[in-house]
N, CA, C and O atoms as CSV, one atom per row, in Angstrom:
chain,resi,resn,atom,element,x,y,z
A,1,UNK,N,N,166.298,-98.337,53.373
A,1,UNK,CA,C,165.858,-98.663,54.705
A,1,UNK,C,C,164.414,-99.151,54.626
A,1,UNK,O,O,163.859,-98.860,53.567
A,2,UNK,N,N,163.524,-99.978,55.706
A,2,UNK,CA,C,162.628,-100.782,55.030
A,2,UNK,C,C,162.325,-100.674,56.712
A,2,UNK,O,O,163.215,-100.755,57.558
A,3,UNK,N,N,160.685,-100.448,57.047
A,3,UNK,CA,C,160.535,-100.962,58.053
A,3,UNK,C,C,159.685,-102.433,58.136
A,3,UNK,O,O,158.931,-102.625,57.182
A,4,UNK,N,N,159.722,-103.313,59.006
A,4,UNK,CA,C,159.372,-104.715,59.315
A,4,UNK,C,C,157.914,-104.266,59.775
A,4,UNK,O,O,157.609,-103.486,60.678
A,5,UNK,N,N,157.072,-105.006,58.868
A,5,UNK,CA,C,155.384,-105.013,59.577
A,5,UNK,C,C,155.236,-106.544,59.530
A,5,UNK,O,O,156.010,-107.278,58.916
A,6,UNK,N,N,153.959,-107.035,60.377
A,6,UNK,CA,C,153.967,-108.140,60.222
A,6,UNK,C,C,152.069,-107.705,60.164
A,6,UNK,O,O,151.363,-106.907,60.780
A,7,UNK,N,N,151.799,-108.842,58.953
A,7,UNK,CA,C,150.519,-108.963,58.863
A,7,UNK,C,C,149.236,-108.841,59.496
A,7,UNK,O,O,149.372,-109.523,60.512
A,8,UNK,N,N,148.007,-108.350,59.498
A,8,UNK,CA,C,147.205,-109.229,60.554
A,8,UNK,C,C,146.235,-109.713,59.439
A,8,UNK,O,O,146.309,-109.529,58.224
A,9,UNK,N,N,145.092,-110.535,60.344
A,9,UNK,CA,C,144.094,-111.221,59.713
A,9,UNK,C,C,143.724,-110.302,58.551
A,9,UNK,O,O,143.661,-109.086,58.370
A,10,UNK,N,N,143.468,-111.606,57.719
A,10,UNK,CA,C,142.737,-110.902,56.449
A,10,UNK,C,C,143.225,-109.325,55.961
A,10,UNK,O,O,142.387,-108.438,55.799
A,11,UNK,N,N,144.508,-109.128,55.775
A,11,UNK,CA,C,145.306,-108.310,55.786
A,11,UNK,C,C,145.572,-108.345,53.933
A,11,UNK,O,O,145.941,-109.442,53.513
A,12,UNK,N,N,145.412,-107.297,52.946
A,12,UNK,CA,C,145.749,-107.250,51.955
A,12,UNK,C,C,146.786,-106.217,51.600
A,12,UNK,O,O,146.739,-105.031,51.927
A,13,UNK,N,N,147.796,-106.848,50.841
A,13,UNK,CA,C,149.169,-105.694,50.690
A,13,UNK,C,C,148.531,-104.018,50.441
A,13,UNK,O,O,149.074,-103.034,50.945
A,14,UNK,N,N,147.278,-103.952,49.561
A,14,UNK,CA,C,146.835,-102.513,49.372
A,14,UNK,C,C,146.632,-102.081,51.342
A,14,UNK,O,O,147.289,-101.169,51.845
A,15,UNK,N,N,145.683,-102.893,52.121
A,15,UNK,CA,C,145.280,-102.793,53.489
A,15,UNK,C,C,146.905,-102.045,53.890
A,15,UNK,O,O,146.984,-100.822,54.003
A,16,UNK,N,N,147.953,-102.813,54.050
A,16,UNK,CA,C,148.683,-102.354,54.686
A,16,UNK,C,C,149.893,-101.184,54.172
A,16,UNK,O,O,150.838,-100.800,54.862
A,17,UNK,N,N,149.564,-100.748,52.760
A,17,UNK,CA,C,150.006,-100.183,52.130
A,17,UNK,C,C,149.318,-98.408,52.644
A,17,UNK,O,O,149.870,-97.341,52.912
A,18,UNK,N,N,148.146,-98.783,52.591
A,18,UNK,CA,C,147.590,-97.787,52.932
A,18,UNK,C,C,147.754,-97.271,54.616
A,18,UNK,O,O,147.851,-96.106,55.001
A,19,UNK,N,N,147.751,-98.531,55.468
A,19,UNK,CA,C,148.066,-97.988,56.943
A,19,UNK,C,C,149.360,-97.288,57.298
A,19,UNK,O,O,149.573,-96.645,58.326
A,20,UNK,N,N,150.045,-97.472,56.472
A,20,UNK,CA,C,151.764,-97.683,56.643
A,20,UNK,C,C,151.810,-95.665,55.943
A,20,UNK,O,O,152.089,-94.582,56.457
A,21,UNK,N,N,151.413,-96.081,54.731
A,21,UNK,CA,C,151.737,-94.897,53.967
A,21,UNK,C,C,150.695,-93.871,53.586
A,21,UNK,O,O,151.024,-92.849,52.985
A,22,UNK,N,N,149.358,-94.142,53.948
A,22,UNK,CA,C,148.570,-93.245,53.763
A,22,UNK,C,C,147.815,-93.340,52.105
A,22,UNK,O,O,146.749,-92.742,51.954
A,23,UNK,N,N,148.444,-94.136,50.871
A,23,UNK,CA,C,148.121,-94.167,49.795
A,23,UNK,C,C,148.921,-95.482,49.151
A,23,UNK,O,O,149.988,-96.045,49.398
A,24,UNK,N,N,148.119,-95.622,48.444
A,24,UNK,CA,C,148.241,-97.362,47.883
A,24,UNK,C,C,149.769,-96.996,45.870
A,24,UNK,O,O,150.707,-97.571,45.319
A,25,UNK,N,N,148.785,-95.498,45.681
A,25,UNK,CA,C,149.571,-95.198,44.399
A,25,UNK,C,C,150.997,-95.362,44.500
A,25,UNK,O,O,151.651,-94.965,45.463
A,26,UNK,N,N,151.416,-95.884,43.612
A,26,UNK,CA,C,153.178,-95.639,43.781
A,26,UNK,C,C,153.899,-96.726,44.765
A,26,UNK,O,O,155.124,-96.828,44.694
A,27,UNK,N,N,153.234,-97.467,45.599
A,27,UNK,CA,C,153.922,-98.145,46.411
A,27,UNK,C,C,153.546,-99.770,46.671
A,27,UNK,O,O,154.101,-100.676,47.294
A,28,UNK,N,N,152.534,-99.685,46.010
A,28,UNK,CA,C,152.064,-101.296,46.367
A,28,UNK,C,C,153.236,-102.012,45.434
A,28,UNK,O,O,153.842,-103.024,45.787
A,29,UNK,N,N,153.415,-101.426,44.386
A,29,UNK,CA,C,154.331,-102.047,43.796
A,29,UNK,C,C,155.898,-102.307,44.207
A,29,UNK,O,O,156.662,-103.193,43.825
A,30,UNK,N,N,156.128,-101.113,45.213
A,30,UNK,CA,C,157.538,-100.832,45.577
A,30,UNK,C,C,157.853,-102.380,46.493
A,30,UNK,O,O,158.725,-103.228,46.299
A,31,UNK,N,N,156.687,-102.312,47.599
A,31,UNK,CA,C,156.350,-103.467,48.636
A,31,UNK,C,C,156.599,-104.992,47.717
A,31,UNK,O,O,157.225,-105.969,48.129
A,32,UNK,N,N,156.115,-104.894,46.772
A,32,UNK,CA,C,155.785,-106.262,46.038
A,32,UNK,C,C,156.944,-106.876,45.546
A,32,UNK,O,O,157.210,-108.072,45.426
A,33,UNK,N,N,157.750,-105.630,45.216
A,33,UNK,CA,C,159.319,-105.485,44.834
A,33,UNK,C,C,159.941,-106.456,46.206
A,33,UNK,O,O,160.267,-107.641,46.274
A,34,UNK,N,N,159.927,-105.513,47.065
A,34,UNK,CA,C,160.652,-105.586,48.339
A,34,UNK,C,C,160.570,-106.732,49.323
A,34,UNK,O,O,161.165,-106.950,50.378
A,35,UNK,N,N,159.367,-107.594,48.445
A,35,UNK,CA,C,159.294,-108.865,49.415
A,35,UNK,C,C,158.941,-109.708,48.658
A,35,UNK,O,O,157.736,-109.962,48.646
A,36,UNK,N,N,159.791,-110.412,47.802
A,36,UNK,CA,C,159.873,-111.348,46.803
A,36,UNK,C,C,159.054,-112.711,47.337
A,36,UNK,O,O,159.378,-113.450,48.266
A,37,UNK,N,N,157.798,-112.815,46.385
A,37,UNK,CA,C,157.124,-114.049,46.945
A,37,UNK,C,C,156.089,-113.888,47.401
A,37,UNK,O,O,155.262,-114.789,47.537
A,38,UNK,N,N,155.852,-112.178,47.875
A,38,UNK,CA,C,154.633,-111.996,48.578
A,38,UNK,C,C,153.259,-111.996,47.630
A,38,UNK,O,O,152.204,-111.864,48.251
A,39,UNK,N,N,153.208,-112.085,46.686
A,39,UNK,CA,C,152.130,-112.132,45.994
A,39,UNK,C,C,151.707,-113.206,45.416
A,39,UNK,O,O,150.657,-113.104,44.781
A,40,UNK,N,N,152.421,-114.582,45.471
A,40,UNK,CA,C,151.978,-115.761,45.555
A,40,UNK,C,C,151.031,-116.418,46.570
A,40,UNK,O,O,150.557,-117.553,46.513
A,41,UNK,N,N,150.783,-115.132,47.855
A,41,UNK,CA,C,149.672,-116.274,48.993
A,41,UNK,C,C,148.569,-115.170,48.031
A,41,UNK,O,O,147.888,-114.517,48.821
A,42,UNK,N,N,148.334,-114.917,46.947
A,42,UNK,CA,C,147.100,-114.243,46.537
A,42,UNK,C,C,146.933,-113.515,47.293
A,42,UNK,O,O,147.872,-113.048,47.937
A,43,UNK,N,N,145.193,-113.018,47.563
A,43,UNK,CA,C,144.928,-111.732,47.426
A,43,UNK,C,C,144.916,-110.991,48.626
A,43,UNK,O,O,144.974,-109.784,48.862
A,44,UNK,N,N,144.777,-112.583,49.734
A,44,UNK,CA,C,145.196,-111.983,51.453
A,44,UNK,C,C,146.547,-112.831,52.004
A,44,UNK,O,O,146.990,-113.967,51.834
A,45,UNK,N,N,146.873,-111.854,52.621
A,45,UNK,CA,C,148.733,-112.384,53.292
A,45,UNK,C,C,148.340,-112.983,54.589
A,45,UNK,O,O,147.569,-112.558,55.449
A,46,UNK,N,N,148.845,-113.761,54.549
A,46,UNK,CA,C,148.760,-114.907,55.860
A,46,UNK,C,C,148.972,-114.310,57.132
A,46,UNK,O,O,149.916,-113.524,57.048
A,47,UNK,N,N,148.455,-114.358,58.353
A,47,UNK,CA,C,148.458,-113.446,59.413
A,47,UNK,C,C,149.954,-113.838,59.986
A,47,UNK,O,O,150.508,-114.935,59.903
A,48,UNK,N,N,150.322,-112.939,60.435
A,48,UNK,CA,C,151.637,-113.063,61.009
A,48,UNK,C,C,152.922,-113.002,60.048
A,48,UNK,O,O,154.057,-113.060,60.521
A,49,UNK,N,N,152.737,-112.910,58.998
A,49,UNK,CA,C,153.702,-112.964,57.581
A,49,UNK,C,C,154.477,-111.052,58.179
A,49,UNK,O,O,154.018,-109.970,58.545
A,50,UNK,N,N,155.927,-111.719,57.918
A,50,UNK,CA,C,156.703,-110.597,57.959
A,50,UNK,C,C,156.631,-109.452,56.632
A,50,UNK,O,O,156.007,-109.977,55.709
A,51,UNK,N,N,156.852,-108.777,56.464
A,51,UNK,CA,C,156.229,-107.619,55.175
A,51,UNK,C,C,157.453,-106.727,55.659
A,51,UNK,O,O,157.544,-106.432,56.851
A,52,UNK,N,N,158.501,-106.251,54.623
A,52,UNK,CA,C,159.355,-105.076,54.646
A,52,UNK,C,C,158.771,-103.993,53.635
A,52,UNK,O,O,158.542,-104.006,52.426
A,53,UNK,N,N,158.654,-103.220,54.467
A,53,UNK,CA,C,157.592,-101.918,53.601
A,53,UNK,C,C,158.860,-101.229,53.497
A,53,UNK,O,O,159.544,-101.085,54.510
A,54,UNK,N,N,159.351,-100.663,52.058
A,54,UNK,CA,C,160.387,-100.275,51.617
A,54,UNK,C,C,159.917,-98.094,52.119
A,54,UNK,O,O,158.875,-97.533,52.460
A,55,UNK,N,N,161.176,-97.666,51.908
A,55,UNK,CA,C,160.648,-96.031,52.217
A,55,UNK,C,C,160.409,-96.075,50.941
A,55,UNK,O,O,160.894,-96.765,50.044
A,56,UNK,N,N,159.111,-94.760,50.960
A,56,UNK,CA,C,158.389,-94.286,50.118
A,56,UNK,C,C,159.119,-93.094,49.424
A,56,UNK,O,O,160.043,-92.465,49.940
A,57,UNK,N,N,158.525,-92.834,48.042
A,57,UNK,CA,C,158.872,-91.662,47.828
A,57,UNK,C,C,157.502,-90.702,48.290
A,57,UNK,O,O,156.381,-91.108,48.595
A,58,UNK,N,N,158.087,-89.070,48.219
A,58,UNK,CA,C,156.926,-88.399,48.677
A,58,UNK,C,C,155.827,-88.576,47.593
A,58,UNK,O,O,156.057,-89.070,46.489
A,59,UNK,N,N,154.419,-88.058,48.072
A,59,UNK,CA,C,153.624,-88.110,46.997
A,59,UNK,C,C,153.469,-86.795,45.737
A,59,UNK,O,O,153.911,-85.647,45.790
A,60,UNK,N,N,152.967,-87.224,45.043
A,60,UNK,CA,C,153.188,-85.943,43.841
A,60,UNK,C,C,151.915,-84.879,44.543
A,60,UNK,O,O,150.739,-85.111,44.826
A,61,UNK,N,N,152.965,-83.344,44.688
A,61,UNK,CA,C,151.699,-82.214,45.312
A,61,UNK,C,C,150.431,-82.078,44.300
A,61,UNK,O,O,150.254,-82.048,43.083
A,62,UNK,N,N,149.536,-82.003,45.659
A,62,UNK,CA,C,147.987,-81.720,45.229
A,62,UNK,C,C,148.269,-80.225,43.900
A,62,UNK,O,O,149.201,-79.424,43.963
A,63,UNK,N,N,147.556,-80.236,43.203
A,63,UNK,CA,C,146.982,-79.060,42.070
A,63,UNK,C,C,145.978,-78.696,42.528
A,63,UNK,O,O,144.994,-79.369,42.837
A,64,UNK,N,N,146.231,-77.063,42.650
A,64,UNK,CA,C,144.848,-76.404,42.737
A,64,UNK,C,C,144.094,-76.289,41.345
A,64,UNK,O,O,144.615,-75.696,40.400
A,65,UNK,N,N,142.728,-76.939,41.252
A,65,UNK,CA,C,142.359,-77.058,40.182
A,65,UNK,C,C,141.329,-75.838,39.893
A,65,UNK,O,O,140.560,-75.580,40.818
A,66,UNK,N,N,141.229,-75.071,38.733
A,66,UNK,CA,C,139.727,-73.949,38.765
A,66,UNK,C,C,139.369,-74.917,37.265
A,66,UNK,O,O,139.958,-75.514,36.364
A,67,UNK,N,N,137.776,-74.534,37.809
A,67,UNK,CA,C,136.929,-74.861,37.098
A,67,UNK,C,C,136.287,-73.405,36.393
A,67,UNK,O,O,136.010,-72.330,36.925
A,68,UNK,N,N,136.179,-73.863,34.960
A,68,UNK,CA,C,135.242,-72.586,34.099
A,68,UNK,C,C,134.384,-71.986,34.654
A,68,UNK,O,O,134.330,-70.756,34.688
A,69,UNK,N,N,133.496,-72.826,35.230
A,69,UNK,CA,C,131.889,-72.653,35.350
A,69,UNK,C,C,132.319,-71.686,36.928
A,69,UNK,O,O,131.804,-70.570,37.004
A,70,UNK,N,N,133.129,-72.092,37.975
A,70,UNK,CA,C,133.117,-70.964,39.368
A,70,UNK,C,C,133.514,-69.480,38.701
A,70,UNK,O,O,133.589,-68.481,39.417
């Protein structure tokens, strides 16, 4: 399932990767997959360009990390 975004100005796949999903890891690529061609307008997507943002997987859980020194 894939929801339909459509671009805005000066809009970069990370830009909307991140509005959509909260994190760019793991998914810019999924997107890039999912919309064959989109990475030929380079590094900004043309305003109004349709974009199917594919579902995400969840993200990998935070680690509680300890440090030596606390």
């Amino acid at each position: 399932m894939t929801t339909p975004v459509y671009a805005q100005q000066n809009d970069t796949v990370d830009a909307l990767c991140w509005r959509h999903y909260g994190r760019t890891a793991g998914v810019t690529e999924a997107v890039l997959v999912a919309n064959p061609g989109l990475a030929e307008h380079g590094p900004f997507v043309p305003h109004g360009t349709l974009i199917n943002l594919p579902e995400a997987q969840p993200a990998a859980p935070q680690r509680h990390r300890v440090n030596l020194w606390d």
